[in-house]
N, C-alpha and C positions, 0 to 999 in steps of 0.2 A: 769392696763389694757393698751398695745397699742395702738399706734393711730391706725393703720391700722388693729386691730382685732376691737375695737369702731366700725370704722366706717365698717367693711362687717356684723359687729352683727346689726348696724340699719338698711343697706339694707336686710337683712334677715328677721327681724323684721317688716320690713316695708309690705314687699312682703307677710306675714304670714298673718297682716292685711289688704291685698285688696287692699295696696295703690300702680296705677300704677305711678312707676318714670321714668323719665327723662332718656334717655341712650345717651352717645355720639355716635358720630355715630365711623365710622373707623373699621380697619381689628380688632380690639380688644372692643366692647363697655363697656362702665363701667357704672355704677348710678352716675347722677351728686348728689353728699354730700361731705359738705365742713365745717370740722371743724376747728372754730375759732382759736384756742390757740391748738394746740397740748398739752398733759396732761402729764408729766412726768411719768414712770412707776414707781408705787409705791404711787402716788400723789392720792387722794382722791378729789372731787370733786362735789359742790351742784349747780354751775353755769355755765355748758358746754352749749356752743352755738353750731348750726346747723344747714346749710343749705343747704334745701334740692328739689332738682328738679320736679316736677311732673309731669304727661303729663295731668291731668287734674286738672282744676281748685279746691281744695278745701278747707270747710270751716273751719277756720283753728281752731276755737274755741272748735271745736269737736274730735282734734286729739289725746287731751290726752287719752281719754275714750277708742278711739278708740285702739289705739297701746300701751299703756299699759300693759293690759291681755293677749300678748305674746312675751311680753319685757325678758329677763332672772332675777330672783332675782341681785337685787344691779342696776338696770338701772331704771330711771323713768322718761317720760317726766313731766315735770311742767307745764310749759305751750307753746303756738305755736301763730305765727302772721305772718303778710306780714309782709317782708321784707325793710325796707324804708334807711337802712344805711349800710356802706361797714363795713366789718370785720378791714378794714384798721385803722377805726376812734377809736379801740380801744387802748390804753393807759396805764392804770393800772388793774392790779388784786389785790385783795383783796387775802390775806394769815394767815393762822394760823395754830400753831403747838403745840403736845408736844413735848419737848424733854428729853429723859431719858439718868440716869448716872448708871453703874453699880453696885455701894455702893451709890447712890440719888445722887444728883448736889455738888457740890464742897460747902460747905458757905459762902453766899454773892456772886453768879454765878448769877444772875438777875440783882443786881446791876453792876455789872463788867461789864457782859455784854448791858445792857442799857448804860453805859457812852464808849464804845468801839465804838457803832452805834449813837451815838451820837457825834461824836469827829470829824465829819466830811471825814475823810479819813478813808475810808474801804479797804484798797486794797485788790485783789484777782487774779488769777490766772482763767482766764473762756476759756472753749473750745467752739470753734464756725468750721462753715465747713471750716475755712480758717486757724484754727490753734490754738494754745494756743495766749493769750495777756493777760496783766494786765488792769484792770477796777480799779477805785474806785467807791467803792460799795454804798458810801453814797448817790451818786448823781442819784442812781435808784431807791431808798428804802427813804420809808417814812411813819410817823405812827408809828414808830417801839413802842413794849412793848413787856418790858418782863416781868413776874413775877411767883411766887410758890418759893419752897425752895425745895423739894426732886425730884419734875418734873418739869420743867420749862415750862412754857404756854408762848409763842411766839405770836405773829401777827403784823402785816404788811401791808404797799400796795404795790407791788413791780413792775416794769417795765414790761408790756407786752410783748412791740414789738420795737427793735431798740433804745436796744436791749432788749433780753427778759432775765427774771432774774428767774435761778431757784431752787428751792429746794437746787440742787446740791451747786450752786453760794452762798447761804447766810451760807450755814454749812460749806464752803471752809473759810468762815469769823472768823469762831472759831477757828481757826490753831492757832494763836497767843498764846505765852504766854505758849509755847511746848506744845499745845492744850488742855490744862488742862479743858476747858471747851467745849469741842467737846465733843458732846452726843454720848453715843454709840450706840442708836436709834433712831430715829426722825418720827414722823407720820404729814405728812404737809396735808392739805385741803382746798383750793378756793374755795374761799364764792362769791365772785361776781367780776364783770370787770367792769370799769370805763371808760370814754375818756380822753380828754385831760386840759378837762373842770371837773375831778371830778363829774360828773354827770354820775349816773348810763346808763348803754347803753342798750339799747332797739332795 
């Protein structure tokens, strides 16, 4: 999904259940909602953060209940709080993946790839607004494990923000070796975000 289909489905959603938001003001108003990490399309997701304006005070303990029951299937709030820290302060995401071969994974493709992300130097090719540039990948990515033999299970913690490291960026890693281990499919999912401190963000 979107970042910008995400975020008019929560103000719609929002507005469904009675809650009034926050509008800027100007010749065009919008809802003020501000998603932390924009979400790769394609990217699955159990830790999206949100924040969200209101024009009146509420309690926030009550929102899941509330806006839940005219969320669309596959949307769910968890839970909801005052806000006490910036989107800024976050750091790492939390990742995990399968990854599929078209006849299963190569033999020994878990181990290959473990001592590949392990080696220190990942380089890669990443697009950013400024243009194509080479990273080494190792120095964003940490945790790494791979394991299976016919599907490969992945996970990670990978760079948020500065830079942000994505889906796209750790599969551009498997090029090596005339990409004998580039999945032909990949299903990625963030499990949670971190700060700088490794300490869950809240």
């Amino acid at each position: 999904m979107s970042h910008l289909d995400l975020t008019s489905t929560l103000a719609r959603s929002l507005r469904r259940a009675g809650v009034e938001l926050y509008y800027s003001e100007g010749f065009n108003p919008h809802p003020y909602i501000s998603v932390a990490l924009p979400l790769s399309v394609g990217c699955g997701s159990i830790c999206e953060l949100v924040d969200v304006g209101t024009e009146h005070e509420l309690r926030p303990g009550g929102l899941p209940e509330l806006i839940n029951p005219v969320l669309p299937d596959g949307l769910e709030i968890l839970g909801a709080w005052l806000p006490s820290r910036k989107f800024s302060e976050i750091k790492w995401v939390a990742l995990d993946a399968l990854l599929y071969y078209e006849n299963g994974a190569p033999p020994g493709a878990a181990m290959e790839l473990v001592e590949r992300f392990s080696s220190g130097s990942v380089n890669v090719i990443k697009k950013s607004k400024q243009g194509f540039s080479m990273i080494n990948l190792a120095l964003y990515i940490q945790d790494v494990a791979f394991t299976g033999s016919d599907v490969i299970n992945f996970a990670a913690k990978a760079s948020a923000q500065d830079p942000s490291i994505n889906p796209k960026d750790i599969i551009n890693a498997f090029e090596f070796d005339t990409g004998r281990l580039t999945p032909l499919y990949s299903s990625f999912t963030r499990n949670e975000v971190y700060d700088s401190e490794m300490a869950l963000f809240r």
